[in-house]
N, C-alpha and C positions, 0 to 999 in steps of 0.2 A: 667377438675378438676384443683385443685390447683398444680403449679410444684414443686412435690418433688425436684426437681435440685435446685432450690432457698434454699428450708431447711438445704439439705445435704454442700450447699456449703458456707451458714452463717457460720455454725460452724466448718466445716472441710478444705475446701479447700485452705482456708485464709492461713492454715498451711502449705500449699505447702507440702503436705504430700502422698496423691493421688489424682487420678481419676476415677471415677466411672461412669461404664456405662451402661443403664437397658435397659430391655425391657419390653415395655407394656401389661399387660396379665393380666384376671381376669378370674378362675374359678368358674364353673357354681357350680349348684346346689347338684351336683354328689360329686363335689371338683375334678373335674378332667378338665384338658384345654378345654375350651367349647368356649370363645368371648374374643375378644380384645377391648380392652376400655382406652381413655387417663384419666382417672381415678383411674388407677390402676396402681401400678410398682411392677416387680419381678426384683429382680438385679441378674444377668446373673451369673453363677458358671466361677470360673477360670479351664481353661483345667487342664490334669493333668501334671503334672510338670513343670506350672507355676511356676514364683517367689514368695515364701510364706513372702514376707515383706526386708524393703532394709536394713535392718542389722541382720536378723538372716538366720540360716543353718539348714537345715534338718537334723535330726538324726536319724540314720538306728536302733540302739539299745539305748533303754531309761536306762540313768544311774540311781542308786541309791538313789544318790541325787542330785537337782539341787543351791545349796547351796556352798557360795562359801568355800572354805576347810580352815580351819586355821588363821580365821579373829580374831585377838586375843582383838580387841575392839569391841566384839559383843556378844549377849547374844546366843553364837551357839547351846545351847542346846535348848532352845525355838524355836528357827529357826528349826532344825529338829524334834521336834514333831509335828510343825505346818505342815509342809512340809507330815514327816507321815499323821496324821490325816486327809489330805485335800486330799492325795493319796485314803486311803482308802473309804473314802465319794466318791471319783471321781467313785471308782468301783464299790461301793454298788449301787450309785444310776444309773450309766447308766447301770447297770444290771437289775435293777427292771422297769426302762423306756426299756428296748429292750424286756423282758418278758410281759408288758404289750400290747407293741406294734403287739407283735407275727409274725413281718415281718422283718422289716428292722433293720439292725447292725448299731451301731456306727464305723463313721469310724477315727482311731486313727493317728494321727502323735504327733513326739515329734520334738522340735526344740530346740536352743543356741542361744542366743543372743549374737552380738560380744562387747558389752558393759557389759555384764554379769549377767550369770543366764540364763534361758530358760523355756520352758513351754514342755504339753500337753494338745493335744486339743481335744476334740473328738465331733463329728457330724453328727447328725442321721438325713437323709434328704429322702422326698418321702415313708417315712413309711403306715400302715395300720391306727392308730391312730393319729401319729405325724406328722406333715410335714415337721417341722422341729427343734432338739430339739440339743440343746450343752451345754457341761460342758467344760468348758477350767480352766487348775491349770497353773499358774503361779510363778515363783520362780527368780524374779530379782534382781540385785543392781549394781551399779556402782553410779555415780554422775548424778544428776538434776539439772533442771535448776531450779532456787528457784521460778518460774512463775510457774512452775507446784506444786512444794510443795505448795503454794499458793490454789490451785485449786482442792489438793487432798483429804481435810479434813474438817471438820466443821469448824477447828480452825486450817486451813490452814493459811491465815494472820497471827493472832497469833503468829504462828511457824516462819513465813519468817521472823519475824520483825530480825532488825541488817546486815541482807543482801543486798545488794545492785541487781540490778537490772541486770541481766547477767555473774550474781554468779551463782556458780553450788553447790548442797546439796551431802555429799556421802548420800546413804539411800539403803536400805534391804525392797522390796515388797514380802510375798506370797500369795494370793491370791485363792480359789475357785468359779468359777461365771460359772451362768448355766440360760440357758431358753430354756420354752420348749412350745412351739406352736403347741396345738392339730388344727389339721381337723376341727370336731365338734363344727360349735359355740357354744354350750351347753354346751363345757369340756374349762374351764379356761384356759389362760396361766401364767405359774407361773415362778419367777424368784430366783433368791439366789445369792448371794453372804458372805463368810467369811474372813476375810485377817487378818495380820497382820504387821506390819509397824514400822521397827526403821529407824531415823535420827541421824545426827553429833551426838556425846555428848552424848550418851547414850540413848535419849530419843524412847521413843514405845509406841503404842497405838493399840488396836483392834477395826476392824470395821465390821459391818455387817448388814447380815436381808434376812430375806425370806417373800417374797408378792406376791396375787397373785390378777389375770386380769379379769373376767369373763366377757361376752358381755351379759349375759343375769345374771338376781340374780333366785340363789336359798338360801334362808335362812339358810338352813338346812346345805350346805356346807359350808357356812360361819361359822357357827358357830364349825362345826364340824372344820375347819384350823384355827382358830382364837383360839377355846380350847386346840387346838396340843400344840398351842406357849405359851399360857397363863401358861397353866402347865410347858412347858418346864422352864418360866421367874421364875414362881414363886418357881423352885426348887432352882434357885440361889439367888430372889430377888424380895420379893413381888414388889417392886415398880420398877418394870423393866419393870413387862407388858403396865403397863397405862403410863409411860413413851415413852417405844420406840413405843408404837402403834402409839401414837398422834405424833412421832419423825416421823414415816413411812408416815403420814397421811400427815404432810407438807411439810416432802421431796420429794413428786410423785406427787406435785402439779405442773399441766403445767399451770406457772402464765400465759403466753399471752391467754389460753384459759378462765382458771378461774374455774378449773375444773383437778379432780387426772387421774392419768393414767389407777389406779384400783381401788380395794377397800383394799387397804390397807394388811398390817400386822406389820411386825415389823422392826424397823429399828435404828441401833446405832452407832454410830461411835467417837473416842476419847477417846474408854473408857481404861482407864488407873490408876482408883481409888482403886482399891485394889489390892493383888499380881498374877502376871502374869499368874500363873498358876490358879489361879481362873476362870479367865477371858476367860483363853485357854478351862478350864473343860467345861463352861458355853457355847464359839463358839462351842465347838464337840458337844452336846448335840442337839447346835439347829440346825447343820449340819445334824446330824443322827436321825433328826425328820421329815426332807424333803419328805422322800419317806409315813410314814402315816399319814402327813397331805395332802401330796397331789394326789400320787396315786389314792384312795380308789374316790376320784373327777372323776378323769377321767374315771375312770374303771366306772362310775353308768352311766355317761355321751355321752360316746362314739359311743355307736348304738343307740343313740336317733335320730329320726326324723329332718330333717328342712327344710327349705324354701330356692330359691334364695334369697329372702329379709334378712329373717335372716344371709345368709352365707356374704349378701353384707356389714349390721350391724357390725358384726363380722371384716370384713374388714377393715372398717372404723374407729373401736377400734385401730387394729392393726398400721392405719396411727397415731394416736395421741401416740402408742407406741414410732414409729420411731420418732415422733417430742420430745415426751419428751430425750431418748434418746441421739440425734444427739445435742439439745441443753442445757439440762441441766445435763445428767448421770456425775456425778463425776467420776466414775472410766472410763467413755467413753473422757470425757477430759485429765484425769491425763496420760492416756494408750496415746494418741496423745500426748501429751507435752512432754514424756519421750519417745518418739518413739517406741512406743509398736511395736507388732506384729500385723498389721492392718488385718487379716483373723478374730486373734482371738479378737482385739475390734469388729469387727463389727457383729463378731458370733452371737450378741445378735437378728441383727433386723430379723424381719418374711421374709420369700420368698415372700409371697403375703400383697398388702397394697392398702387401697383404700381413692381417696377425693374428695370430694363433694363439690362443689360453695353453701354453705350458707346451709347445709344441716341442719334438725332439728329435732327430732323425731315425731311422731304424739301425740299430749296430748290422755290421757288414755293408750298408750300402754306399752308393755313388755320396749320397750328401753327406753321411758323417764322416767317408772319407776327406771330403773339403773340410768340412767342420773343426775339422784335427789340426789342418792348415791353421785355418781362421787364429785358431787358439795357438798356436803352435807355430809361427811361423821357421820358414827353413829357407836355404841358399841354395838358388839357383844355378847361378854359372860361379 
């Protein structure tokens, strides 16, 4: 197959940031350890108390807030409801993913950052349903290096301009981002992110989107997570939905493929056009829409039948997951540029991923029918 090492270390290694080390494994048809194949990678779990990243600290009791105390050039009251808000999303939803799953826990750490700020992560791995699913909250700031402000936004450029090249930004990240990778080829994987973002000078903008991934199309659940959002857009803004749809639609395009990640949903970022708390009402909404657009998916999905072929398909989705990921995720660059906490950037990729020399689907079948998607996207509701 083709070598993951080559992908992972275009984008990542350059940064002299880590090393990563897998081993080759592909689950059979059960989804349980069955054959080994250089086609496949599972990247290897760190023992337990390893080093969780080269500048943050474990923390034994999660504070209050991770927010820095007394910033008297900053809009601190935004910053703590965002902070709230993305707490309480973090619990609803890995409640309703550990209830669905009916086996395995998330399991939690909280960390600091010694640049400032800190996170919680949480990560439910080898479940019943899931194999492996995380929500990690984020609450940083100190100073950037203006390459990464650059990198962080739509109108990253934009922002840098007047800085010079090895200048550092101060900047306020808080962030909620989550993925969750069912078992079932048949059960989607879906992803989220919400954040919010001030720089120097008072400037802030919100960013977001919830999308999800299926290997296989069923119409019926498209329609039914594309209406979740449509509603959600159109209670703050008729022209949001067909907006960030088609924003989602060209952000999750893997150019070297030519072809999306998934099929889309919504996607926005910059937004900073009306007042703040609009914006903040508008992310909690579509934060606390996560769980009934996409639960009610997995739960039809999950004891459905399948194939080694289909689970290999499935697979193989998952590989153009990590390529788009590793090379174009914005928040998977901005998190490396700012020396994030590399457990929770890389929490996003799947355990199992597969690739194929020149693979293609069969014309007439279930995959090229998605495929056509992929490349082709279309409207839902």
């Amino acid at each position: 197959g083709l070598p993951i090492a080559a992908i992972m270390f275009a984008s990542i290694a350059v940064l002299s940031l880590l090393s990563l080390h897998g081993s080759l494994h592909v689950r059979g048809g059960s989804d349980r350890p069955s054959r080994t194949s250089h086609s496949a990678l599972r990247a290897t779990q760190a023992p337990a108390g390893a080093g969780i990243g080269w500048d943050t600290i474990p923390l034994k009791d999660i504070p209050d807030t991770l927010c820095k105390p007394d910033d008297a050039n900053a809009n601190t009251e935004m910053r703590a409801k965002m902070e709230q808000m993305l707490r309480e999303a973090q619990t609803s939803i890995c409640s309703a993913i550990e209830e669905l799953d009916g086996g395995a826990k998330f399991k939690e750490d909280a960390w600091t950052r010694e640049g400032g700020g800190g996170g919680i992560s949480r990560v439910l791995a080898d479940g019943n349903v899931f194999e492996k699913a995380g929500c990690s909250l984020s609450v940083v700031y100190g100073n950037m290096p203006v390459e990464a402000l650059a990198s962080a936004t739509e109108r990253g450029v934009d922002r840098a301009k007047g800085y010079k090249a090895g200048d550092r930004v101060p900047f306020f990240a808080c962030g909620l981002s989550s993925v969750m990778h069912p078992r079932n080829p048949h059960a989607p994987t879906m992803h989220f992110n919400y954040r919010y973002f001030e720089t120097d000078g008072g400037v802030w903008w919100f960013g977001g989107g919830t999308d999800i991934t299926p290997a296989y199309l069923d119409e019926d659940d498209m329609k039914h997570f594309h209406g979740t959002y449509k509603e959600v857009c159109d209670k703050h803004d008729k022209e949001f939905y067909p907006k960030f749809k088609k924003w989602a639609d060209d952000y999750f395009l893997i150019k070297h493929r030519g072809e999306r990640r998934g099929l889309g949903g919504i996607f926005f970022d910059d937004l900073n056009d009306r007042p703040a708390d609009e914006i903040f009402a508008f992310a909690k909404d579509c934060a606390n829409s996560v769980v009934p657009a996409y639960v009610p998916i997995v739960a039809k999905h999950k004891d459905d039948e399948f194939t080694q072929q289909q689970k290999e398909w499935q697979l193989l989705r998952r590989g153009r997951y990590v390529e788009f990921n590793l090379v174009y995720d914005r928040g998977t660059i901005f998190g490396l540029k700012t020396g994030g906490r590399i457990e929770s950037i890389l929490m996003s990729l799947p355990e199992t991923a597969r690739w194929e020399y020149c693979q293609a689907p069969e014309p007439g079948s279930k995959e090229e029918e998605i495929m056509k998607l992929y490349k082709e996207p279309k409207d839902w509701v």
